[in-house]
C-alpha positions in Angstrom: 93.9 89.6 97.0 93.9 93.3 95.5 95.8 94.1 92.9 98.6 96.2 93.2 100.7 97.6 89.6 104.0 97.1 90.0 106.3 99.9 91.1 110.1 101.2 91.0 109.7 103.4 93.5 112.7 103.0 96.4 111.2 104.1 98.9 108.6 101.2 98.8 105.3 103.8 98.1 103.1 102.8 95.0 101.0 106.1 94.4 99.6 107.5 98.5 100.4 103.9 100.1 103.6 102.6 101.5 103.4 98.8 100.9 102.8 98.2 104.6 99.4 99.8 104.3 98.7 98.1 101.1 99.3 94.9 103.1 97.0 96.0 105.2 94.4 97.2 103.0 94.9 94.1 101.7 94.5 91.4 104.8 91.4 93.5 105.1 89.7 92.8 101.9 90.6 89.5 102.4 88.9 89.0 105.7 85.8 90.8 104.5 85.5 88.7 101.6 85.9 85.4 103.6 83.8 86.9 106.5 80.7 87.3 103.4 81.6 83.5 102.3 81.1 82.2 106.4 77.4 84.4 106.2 76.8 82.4 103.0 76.6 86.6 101.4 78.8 85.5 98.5 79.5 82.1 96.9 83.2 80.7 96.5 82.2 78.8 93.2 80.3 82.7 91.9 83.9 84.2 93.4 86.2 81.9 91.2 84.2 81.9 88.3 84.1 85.8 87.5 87.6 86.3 88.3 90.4 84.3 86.7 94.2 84.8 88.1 95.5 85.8 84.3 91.8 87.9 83.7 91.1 86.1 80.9 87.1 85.3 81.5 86.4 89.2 83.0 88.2 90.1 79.5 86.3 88.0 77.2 83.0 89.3 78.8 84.2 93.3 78.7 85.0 92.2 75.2 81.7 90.6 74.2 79.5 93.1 75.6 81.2 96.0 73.4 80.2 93.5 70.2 76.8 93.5 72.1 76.9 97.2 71.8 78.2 97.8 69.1 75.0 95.1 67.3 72.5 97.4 69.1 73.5 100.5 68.6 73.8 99.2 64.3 70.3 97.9 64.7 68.8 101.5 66.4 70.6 102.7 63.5 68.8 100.8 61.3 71.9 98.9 60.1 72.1 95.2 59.1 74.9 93.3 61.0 76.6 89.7 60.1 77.4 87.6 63.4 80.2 87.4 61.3 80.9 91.3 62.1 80.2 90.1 65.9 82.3 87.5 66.3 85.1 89.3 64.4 85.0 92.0 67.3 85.5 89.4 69.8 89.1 88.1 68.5 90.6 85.3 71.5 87.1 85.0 72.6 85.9 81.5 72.2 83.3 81.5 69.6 80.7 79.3 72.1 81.5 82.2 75.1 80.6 85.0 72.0 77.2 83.0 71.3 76.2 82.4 74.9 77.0 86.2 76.0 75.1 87.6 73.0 72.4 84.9 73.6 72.3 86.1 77.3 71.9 89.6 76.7 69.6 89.0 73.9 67.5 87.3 76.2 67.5 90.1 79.4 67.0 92.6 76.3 63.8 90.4 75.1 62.5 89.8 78.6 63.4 93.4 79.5 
């Protein structure tokens, strides 16, 4: 389903849409994505797992790769940093999702 913000607009428009066309817009999206599931295009286990219904996990991963930038752009500076100093930029982030993601992109950086 697409997200729509919340609006208090009476005359049922959020921004250019009224909320029938969001609907639409919406029933659309949602047959396209199912359609790419039936062509095996897109998996429903990958689907799930990068999008959680509060946002948490596509938060923690924005979060951890602006630590991971931050570590790089300190070491093409020169600069010495704790994963203390890491791990302190990823507050709520579980500190096994912080290791993996900086492992990970350590990784593609090494391989890369």
């Amino acid at each position: 389903m697409l997200f729509v913000p919340f609006s208090f607009d009476l005359d049922e428009q959020c921004g250019d849409w009224t909320r029938e066309q969001l609907v639409q817009q919406n029933d659309r999206f949602v047959a396209a994505v199912e359609r790419a599931f039936e062509l095996g295009l897109e998996s429903r286990a990958t689907a799930e797992a990068s999008c959680l219904m509060n946002g948490k996990q596509r938060t923690d991963e924005i979060t951890i790769e602006l630590a991971w930038r931050y570590l790089r752009s300190s070491m093409d500076a020169g600069r010495d940093v704790s994963s203390a100093a890491i791990i302190a930029r990823c507050p709520g982030v579980a500190l096994e999702r912080v290791r993996a993601g900086v492992r990970r992109r350590l990784m593609e950086s090494v391989g890369s």
